[in-house]
PyMOL Python script that loads the backbone (N, CA, C, O; Angstrom):
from pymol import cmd

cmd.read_pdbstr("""\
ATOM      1  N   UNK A   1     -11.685  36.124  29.176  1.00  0.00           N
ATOM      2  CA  UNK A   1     -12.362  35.452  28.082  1.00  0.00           C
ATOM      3  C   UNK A   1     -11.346  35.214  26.966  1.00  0.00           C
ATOM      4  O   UNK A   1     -10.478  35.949  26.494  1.00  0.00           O
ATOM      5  N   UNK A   2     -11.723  33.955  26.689  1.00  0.00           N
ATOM      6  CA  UNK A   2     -10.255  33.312  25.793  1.00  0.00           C
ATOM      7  C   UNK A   2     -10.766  33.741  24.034  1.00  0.00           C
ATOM      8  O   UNK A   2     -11.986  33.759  23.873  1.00  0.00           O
ATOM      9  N   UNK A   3     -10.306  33.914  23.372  1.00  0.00           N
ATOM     10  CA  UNK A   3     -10.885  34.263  21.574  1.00  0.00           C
ATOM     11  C   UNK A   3     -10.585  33.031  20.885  1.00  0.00           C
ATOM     12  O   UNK A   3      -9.452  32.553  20.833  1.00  0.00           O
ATOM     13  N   UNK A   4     -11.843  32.407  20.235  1.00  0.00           N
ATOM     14  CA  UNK A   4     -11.695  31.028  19.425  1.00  0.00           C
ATOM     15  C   UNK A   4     -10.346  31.375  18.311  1.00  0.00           C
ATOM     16  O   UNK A   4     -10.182  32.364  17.595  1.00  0.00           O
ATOM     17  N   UNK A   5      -9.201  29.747  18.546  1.00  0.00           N
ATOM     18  CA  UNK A   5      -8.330  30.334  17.443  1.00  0.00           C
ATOM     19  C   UNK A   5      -8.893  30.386  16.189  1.00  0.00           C
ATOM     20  O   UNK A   5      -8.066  30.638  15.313  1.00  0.00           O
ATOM     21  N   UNK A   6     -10.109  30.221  15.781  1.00  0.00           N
ATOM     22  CA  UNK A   6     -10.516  30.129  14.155  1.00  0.00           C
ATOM     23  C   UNK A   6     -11.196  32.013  14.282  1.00  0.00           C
ATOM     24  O   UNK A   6     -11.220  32.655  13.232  1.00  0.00           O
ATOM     25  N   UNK A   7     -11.529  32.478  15.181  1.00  0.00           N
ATOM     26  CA  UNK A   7     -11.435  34.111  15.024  1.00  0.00           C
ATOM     27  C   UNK A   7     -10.566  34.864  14.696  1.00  0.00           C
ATOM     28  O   UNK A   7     -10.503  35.791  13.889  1.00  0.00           O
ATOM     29  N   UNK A   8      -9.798  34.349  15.467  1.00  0.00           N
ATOM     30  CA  UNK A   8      -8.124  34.894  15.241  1.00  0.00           C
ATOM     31  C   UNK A   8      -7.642  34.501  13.991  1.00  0.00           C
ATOM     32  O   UNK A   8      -7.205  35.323  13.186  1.00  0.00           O
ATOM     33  N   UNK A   9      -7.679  33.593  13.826  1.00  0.00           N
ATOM     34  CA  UNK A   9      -7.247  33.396  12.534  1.00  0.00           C
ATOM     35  C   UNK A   9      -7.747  34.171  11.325  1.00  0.00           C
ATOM     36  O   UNK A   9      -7.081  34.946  10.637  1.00  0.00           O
ATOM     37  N   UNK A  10      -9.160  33.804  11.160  1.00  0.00           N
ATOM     38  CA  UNK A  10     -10.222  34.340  10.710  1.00  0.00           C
ATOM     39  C   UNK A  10      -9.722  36.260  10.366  1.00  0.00           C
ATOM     40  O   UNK A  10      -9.486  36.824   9.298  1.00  0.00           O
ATOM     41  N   UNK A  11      -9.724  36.682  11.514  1.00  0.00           N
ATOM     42  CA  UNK A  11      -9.355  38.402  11.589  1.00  0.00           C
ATOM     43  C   UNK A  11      -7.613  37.909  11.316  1.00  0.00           C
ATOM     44  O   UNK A  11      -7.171  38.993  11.696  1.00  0.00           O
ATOM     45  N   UNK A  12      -6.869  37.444  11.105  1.00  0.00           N
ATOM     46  CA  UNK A  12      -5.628  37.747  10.977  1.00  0.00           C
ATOM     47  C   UNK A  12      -5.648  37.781   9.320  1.00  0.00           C
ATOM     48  O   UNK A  12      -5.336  38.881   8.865  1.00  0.00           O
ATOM     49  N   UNK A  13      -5.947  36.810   8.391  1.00  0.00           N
ATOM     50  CA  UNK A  13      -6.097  36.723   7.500  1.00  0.00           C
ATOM     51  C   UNK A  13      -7.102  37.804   6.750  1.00  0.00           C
ATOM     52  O   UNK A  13      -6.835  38.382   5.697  1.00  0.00           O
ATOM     53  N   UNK A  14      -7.751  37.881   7.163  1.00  0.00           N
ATOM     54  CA  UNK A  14      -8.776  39.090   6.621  1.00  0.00           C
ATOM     55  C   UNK A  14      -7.633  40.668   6.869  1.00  0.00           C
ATOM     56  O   UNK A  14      -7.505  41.351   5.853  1.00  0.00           O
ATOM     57  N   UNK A  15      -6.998  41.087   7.954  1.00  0.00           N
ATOM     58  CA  UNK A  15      -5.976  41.737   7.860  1.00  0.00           C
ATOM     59  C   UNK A  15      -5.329  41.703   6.866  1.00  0.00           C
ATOM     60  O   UNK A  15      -5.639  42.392   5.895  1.00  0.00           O
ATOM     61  N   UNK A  16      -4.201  40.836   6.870  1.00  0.00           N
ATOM     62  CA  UNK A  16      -3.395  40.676   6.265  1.00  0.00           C
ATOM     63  C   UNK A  16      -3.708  40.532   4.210  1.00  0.00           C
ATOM     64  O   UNK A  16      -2.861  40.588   3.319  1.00  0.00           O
ATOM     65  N   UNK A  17      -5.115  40.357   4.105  1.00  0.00           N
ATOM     66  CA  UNK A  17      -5.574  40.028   2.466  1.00  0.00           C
ATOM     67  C   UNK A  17      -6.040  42.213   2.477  1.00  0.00           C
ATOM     68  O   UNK A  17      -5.750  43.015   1.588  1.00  0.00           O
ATOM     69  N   UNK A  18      -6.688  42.463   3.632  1.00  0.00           N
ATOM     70  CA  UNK A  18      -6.741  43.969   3.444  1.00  0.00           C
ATOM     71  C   UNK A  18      -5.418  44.876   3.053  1.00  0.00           C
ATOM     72  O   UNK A  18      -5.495  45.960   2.475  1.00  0.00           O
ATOM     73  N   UNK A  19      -4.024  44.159   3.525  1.00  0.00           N
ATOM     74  CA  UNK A  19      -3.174  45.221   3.595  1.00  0.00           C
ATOM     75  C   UNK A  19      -2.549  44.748   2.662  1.00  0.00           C
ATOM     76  O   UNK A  19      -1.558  45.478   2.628  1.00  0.00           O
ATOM     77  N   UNK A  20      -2.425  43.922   1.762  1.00  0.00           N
ATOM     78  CA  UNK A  20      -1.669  43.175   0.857  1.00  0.00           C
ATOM     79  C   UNK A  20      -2.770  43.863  -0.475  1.00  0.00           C
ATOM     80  O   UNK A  20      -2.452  44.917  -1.026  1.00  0.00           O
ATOM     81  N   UNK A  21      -3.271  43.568  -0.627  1.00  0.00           N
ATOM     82  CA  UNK A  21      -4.539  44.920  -1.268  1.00  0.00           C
ATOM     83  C   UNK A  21      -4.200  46.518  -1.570  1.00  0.00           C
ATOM     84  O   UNK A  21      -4.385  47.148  -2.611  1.00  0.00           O
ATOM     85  N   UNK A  22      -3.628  46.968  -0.273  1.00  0.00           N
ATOM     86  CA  UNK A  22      -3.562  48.303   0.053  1.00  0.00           C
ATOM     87  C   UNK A  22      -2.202  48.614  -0.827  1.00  0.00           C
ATOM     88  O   UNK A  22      -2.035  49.568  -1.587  1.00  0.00           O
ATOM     89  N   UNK A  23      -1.032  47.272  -0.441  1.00  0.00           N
ATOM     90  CA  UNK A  23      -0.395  47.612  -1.016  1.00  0.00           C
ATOM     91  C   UNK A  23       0.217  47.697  -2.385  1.00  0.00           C
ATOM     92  O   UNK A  23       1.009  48.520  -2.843  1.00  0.00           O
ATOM     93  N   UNK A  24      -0.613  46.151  -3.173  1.00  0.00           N
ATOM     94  CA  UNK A  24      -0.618  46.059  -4.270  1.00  0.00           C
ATOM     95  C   UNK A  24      -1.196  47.361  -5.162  1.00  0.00           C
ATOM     96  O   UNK A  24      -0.584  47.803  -6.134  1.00  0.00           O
ATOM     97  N   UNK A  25      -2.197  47.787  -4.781  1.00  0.00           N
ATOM     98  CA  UNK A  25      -3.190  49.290  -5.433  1.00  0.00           C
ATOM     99  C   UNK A  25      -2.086  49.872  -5.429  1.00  0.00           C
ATOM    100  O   UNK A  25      -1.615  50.027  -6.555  1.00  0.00           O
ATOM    101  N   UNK A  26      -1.250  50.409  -4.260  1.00  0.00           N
ATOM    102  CA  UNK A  26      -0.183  51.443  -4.547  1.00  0.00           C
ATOM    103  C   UNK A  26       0.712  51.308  -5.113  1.00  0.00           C
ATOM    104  O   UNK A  26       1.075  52.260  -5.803  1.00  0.00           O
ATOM    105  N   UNK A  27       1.464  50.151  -5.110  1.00  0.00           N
ATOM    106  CA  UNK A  27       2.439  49.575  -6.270  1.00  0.00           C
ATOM    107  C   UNK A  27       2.221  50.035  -6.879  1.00  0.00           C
ATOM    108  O   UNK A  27       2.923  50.928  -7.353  1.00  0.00           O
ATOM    109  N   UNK A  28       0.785  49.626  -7.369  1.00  0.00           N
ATOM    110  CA  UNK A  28       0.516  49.954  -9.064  1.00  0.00           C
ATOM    111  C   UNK A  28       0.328  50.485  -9.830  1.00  0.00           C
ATOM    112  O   UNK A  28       0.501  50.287 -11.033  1.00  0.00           O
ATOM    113  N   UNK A  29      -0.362  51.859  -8.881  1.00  0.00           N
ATOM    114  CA  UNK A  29      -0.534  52.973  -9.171  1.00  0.00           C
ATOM    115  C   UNK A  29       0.540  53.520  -9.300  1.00  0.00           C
ATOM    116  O   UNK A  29       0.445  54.566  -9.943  1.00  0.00           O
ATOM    117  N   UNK A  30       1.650  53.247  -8.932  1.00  0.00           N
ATOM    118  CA  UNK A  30       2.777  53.989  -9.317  1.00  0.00           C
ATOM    119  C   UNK A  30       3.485  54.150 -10.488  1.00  0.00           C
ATOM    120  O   UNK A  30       4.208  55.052 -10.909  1.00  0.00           O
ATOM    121  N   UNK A  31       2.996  52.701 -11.085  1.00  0.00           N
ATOM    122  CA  UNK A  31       3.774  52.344 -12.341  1.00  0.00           C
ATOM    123  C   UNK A  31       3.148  53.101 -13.490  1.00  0.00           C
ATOM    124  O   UNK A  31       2.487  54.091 -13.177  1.00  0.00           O
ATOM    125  N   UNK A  32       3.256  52.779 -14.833  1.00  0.00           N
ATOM    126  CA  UNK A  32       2.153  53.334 -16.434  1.00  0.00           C
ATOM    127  C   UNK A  32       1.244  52.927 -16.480  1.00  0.00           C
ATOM    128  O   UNK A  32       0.179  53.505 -16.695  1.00  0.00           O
ATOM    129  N   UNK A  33       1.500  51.446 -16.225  1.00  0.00           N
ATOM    130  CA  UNK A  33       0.185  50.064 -16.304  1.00  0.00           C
ATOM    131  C   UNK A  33      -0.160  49.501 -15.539  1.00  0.00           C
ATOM    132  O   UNK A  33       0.249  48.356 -15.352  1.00  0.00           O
ATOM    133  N   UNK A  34      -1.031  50.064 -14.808  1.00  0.00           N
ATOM    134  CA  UNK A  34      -0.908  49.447 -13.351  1.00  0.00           C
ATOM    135  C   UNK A  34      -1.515  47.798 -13.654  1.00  0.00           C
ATOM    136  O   UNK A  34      -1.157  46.836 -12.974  1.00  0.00           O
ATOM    137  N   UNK A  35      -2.444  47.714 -14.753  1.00  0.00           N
ATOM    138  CA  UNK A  35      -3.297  46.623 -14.802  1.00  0.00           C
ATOM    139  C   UNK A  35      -1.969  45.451 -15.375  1.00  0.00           C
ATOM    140  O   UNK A  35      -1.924  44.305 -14.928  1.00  0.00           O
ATOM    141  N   UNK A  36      -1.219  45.836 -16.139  1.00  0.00           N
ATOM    142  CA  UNK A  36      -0.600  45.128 -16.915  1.00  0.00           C
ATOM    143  C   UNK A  36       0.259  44.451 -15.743  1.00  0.00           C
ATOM    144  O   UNK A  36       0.420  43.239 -15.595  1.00  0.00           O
ATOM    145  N   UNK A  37       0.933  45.777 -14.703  1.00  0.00           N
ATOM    146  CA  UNK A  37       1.552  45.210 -13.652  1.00  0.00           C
ATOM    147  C   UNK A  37       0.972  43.758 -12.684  1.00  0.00           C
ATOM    148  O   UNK A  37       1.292  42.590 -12.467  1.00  0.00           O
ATOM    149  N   UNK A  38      -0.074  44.752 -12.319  1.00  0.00           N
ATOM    150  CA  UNK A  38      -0.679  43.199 -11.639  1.00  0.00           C
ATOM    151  C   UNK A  38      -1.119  41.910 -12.287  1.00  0.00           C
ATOM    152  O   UNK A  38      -1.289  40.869 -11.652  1.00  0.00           O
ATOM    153  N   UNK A  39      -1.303  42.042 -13.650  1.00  0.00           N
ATOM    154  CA  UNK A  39      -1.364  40.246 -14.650  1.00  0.00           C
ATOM    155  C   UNK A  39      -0.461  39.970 -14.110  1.00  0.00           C
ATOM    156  O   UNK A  39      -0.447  39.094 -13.246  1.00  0.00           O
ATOM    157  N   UNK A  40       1.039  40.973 -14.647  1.00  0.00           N
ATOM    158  CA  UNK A  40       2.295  40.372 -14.364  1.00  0.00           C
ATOM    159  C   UNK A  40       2.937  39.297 -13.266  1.00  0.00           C
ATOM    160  O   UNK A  40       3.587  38.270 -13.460  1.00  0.00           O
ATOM    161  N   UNK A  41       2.441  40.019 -11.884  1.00  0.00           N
ATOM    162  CA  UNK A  41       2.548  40.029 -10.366  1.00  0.00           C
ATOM    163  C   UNK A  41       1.390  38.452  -9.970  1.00  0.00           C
ATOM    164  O   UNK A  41       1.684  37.406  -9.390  1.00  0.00           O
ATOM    165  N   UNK A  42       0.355  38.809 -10.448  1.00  0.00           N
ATOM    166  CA  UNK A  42      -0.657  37.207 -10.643  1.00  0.00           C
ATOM    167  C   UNK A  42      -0.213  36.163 -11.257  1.00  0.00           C
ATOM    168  O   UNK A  42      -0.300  35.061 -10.716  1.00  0.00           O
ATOM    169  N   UNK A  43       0.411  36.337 -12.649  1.00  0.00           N
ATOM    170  CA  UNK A  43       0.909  35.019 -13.332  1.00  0.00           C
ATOM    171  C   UNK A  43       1.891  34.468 -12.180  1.00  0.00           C
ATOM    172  O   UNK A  43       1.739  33.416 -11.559  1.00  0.00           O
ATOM    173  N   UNK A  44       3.118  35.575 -12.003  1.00  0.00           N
ATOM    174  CA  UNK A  44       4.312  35.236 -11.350  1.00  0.00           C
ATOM    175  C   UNK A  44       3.906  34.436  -9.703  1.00  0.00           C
ATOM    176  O   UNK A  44       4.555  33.637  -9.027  1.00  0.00           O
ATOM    177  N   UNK A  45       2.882  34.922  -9.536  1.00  0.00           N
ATOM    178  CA  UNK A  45       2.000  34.531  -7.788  1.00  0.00           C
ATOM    179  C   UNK A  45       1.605  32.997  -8.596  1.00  0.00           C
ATOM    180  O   UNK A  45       2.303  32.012  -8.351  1.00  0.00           O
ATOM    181  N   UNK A  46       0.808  32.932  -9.259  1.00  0.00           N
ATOM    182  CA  UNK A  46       0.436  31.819  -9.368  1.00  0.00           C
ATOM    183  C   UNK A  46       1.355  30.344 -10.209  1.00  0.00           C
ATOM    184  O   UNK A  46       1.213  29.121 -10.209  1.00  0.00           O
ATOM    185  N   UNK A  47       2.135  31.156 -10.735  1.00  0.00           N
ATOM    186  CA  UNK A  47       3.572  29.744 -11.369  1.00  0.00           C
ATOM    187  C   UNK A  47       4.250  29.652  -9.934  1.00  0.00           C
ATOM    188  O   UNK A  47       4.514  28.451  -9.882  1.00  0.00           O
ATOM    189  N   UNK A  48       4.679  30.195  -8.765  1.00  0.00           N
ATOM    190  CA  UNK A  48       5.190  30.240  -7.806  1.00  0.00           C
ATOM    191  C   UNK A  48       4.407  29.138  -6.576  1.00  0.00           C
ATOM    192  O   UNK A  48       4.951  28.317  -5.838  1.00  0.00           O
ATOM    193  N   UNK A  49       2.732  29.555  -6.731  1.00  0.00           N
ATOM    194  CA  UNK A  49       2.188  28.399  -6.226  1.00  0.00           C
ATOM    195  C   UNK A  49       1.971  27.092  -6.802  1.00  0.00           C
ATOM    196  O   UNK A  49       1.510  26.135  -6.181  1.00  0.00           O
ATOM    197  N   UNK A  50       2.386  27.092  -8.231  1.00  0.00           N
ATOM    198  CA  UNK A  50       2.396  25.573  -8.552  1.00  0.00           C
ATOM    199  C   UNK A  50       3.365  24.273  -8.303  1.00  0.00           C
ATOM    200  O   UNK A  50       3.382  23.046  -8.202  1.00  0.00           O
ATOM    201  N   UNK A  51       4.492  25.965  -8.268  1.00  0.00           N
ATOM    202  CA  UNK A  51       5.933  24.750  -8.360  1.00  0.00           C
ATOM    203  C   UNK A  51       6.264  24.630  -6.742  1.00  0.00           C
ATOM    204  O   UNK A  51       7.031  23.757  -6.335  1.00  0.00           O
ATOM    205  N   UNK A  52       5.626  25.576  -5.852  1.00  0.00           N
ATOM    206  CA  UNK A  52       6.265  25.721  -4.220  1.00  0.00           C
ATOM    207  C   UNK A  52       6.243  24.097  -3.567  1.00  0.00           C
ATOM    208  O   UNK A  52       5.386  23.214  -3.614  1.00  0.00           O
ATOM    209  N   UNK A  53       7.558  24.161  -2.967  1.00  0.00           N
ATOM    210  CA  UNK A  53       7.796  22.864  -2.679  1.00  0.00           C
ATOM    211  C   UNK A  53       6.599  22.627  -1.155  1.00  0.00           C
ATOM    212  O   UNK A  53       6.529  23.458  -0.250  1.00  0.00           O
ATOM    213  N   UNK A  54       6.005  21.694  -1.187  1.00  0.00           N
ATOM    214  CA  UNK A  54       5.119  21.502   0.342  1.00  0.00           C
ATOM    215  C   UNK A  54       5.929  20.449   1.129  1.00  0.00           C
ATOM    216  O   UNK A  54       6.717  19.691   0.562  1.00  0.00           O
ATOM    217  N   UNK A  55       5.688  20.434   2.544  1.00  0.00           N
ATOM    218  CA  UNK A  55       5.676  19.167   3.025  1.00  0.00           C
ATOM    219  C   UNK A  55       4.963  17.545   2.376  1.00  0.00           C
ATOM    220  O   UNK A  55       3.882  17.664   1.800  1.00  0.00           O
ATOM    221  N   UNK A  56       5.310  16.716   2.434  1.00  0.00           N
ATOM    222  CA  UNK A  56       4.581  15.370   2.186  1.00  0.00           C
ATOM    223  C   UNK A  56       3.204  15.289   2.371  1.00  0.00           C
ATOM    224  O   UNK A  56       2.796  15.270   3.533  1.00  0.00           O
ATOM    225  N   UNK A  57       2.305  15.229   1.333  1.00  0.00           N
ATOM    226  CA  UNK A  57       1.224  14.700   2.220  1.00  0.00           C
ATOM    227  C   UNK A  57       0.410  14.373   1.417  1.00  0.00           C
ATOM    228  O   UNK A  57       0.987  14.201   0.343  1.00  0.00           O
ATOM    229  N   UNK A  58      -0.957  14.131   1.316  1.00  0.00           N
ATOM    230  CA  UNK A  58      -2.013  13.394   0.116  1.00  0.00           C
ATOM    231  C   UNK A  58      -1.968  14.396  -0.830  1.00  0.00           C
ATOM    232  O   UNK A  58      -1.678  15.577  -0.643  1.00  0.00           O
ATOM    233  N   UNK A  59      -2.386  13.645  -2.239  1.00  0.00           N
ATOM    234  CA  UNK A  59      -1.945  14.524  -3.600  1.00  0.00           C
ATOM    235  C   UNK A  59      -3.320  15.351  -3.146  1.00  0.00           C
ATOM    236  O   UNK A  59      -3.309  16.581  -3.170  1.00  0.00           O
ATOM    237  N   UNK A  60      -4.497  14.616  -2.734  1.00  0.00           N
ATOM    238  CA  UNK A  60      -5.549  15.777  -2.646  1.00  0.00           C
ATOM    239  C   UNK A  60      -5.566  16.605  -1.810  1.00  0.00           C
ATOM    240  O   UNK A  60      -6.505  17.375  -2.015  1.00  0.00           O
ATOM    241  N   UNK A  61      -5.003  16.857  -0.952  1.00  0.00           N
ATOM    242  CA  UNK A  61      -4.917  17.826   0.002  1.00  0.00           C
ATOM    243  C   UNK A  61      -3.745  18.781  -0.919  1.00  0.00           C
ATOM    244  O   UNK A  61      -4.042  19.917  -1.288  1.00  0.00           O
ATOM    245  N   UNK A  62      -2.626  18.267  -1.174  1.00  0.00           N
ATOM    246  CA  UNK A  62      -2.050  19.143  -2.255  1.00  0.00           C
ATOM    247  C   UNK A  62      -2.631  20.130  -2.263  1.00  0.00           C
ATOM    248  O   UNK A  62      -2.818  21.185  -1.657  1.00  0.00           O
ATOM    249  N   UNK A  63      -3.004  19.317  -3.463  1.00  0.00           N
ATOM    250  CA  UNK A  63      -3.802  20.457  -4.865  1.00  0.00           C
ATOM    251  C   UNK A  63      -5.043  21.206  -3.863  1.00  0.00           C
ATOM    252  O   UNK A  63      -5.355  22.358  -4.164  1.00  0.00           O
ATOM    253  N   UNK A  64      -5.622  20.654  -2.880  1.00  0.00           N
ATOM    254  CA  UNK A  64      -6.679  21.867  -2.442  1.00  0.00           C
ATOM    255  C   UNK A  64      -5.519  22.716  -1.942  1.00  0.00           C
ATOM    256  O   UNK A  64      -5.095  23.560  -2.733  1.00  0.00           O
ATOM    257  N   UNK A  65      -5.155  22.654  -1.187  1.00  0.00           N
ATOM    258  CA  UNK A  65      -3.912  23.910  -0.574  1.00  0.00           C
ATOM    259  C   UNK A  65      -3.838  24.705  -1.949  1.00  0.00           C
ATOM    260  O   UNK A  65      -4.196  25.861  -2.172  1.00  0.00           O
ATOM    261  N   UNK A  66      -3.302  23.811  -2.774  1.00  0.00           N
ATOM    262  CA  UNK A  66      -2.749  25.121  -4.094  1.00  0.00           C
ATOM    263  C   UNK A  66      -3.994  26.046  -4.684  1.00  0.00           C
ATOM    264  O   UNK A  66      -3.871  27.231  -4.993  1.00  0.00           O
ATOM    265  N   UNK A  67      -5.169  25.301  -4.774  1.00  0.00           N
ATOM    266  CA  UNK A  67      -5.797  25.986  -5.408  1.00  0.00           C
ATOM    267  C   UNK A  67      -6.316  27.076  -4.515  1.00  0.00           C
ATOM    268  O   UNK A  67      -6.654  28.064  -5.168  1.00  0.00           O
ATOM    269  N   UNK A  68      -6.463  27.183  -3.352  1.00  0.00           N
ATOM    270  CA  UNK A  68      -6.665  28.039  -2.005  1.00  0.00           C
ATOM    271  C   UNK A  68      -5.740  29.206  -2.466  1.00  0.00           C
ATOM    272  O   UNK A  68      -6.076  30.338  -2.813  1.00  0.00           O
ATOM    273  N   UNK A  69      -4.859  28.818  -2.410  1.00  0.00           N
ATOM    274  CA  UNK A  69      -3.584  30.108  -2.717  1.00  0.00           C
ATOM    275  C   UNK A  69      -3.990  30.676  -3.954  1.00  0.00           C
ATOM    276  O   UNK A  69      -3.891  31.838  -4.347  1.00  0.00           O
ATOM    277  N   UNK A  70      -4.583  29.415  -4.643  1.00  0.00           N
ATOM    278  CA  UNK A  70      -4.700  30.543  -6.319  1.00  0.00           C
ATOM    279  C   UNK A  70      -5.769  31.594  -6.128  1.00  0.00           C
ATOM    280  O   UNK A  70      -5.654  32.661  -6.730  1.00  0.00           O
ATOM    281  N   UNK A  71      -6.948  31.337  -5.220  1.00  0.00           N
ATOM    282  CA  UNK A  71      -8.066  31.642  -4.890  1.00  0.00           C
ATOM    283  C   UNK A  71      -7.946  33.306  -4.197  1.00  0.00           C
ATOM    284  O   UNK A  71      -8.538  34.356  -4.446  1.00  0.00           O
ATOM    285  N   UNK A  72      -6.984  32.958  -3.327  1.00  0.00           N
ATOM    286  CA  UNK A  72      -6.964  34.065  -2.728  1.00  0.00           C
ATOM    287  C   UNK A  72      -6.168  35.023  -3.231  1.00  0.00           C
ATOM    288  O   UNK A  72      -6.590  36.152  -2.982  1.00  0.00           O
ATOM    289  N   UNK A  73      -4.770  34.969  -4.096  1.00  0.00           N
ATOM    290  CA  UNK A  73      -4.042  35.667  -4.845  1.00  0.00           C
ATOM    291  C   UNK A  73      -4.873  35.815  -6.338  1.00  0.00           C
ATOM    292  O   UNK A  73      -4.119  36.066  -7.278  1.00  0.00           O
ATOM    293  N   UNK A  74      -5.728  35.742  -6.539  1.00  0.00           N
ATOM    294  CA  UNK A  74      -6.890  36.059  -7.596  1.00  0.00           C
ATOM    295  C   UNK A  74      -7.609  37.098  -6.708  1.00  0.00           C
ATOM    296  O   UNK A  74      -7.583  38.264  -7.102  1.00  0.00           O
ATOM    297  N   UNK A  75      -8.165  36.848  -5.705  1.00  0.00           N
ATOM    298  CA  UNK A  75      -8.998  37.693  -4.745  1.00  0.00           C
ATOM    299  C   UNK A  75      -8.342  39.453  -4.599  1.00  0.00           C
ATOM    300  O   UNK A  75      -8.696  40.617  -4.786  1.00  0.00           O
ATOM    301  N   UNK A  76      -7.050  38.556  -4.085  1.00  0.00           N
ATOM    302  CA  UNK A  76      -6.397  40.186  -3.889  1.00  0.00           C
ATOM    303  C   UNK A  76      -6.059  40.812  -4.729  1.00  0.00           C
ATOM    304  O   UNK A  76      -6.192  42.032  -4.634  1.00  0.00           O
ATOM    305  N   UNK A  77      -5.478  40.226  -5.910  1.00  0.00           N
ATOM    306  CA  UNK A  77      -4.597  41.586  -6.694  1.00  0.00           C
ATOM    307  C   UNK A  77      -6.480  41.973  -7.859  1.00  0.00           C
ATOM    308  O   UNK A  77      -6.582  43.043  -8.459  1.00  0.00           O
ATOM    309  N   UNK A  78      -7.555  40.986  -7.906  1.00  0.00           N
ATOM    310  CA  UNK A  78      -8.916  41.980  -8.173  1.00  0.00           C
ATOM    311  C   UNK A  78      -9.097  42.253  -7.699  1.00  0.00           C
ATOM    312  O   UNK A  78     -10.060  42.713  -8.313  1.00  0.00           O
ATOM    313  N   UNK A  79      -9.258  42.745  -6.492  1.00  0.00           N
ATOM    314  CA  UNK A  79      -9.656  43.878  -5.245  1.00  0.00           C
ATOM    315  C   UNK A  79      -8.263  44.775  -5.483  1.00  0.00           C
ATOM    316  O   UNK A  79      -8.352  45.868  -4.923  1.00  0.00           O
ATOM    317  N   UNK A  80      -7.494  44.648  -5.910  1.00  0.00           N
ATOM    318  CA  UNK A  80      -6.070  45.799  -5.683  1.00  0.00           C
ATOM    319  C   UNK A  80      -6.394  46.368  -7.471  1.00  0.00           C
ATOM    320  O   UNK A  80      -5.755  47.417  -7.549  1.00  0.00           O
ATOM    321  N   UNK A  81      -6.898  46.183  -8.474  1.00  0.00           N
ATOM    322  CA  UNK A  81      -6.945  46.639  -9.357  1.00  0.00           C
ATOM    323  C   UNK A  81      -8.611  47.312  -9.655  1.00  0.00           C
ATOM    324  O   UNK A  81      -9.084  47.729 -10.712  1.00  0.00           O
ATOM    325  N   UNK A  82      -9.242  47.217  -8.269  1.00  0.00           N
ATOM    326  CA  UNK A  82     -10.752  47.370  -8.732  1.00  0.00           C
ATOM    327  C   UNK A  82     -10.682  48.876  -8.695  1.00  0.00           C
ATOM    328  O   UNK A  82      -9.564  49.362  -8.521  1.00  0.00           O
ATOM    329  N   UNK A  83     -11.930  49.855  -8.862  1.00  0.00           N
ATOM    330  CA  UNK A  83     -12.041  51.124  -8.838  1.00  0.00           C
ATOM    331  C   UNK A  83     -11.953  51.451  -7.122  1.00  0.00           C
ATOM    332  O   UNK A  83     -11.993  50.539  -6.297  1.00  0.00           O
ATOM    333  N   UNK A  84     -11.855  52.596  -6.827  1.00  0.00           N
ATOM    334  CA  UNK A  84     -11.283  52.531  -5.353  1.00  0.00           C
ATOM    335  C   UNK A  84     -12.611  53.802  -5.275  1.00  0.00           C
ATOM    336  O   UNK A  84     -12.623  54.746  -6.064  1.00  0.00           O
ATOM    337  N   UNK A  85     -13.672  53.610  -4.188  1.00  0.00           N
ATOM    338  CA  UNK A  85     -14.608  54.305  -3.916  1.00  0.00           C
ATOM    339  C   UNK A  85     -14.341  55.496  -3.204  1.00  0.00           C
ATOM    340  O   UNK A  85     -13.454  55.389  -2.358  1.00  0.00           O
ATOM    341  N   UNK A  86     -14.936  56.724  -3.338  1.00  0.00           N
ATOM    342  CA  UNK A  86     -14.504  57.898  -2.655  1.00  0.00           C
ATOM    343  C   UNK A  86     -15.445  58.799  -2.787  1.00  0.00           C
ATOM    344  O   UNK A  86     -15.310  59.912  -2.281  1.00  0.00           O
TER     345      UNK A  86
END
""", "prot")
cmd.dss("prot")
cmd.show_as("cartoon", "prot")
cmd.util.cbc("prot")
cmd.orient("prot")
């Protein structure tokens, strides 16, 4: 039995936003400020997705790509700064 590539994908990305999470929290926790750290780490994520050079292609597809990235690097580093349940 073959796995749809949009599962895979689907679970690769959901991975990969879990462990990028895991690791941002610990970063940050390491530092004084952890909160201050991650603004820091978000601004720098998100000036990085404005200026990143893409392949050619429609300005609207662009900008959805970029804002996707902003979306999800918003997602993670508030889930990496939220209260951690225990």
């Amino acid at each position: 039995m073959s796995t749809d590539p949009y599962v895979s994908r689907a679970g690769a990305d959901m991975a990969t936003q879990f462990m990028l999470v895991t690791l941002f929290r610990v970063v940050s926790d390491m530092g004084t400020n952890p909160s201050e750290f991650l603004a820091d780490v978000r601004t720098a994520l998100r000036d990085l997705t404005a200026t990143y050079k893409l392949p050619a292609m429609p300005a609207e597809q662009d900008q959805a790509i970029r804002e996707h990235a902003v979306a999800i690097i918003t997602g993670v580093l508030a889930s990496a700064g939220a209260p951690q349940a225990h």
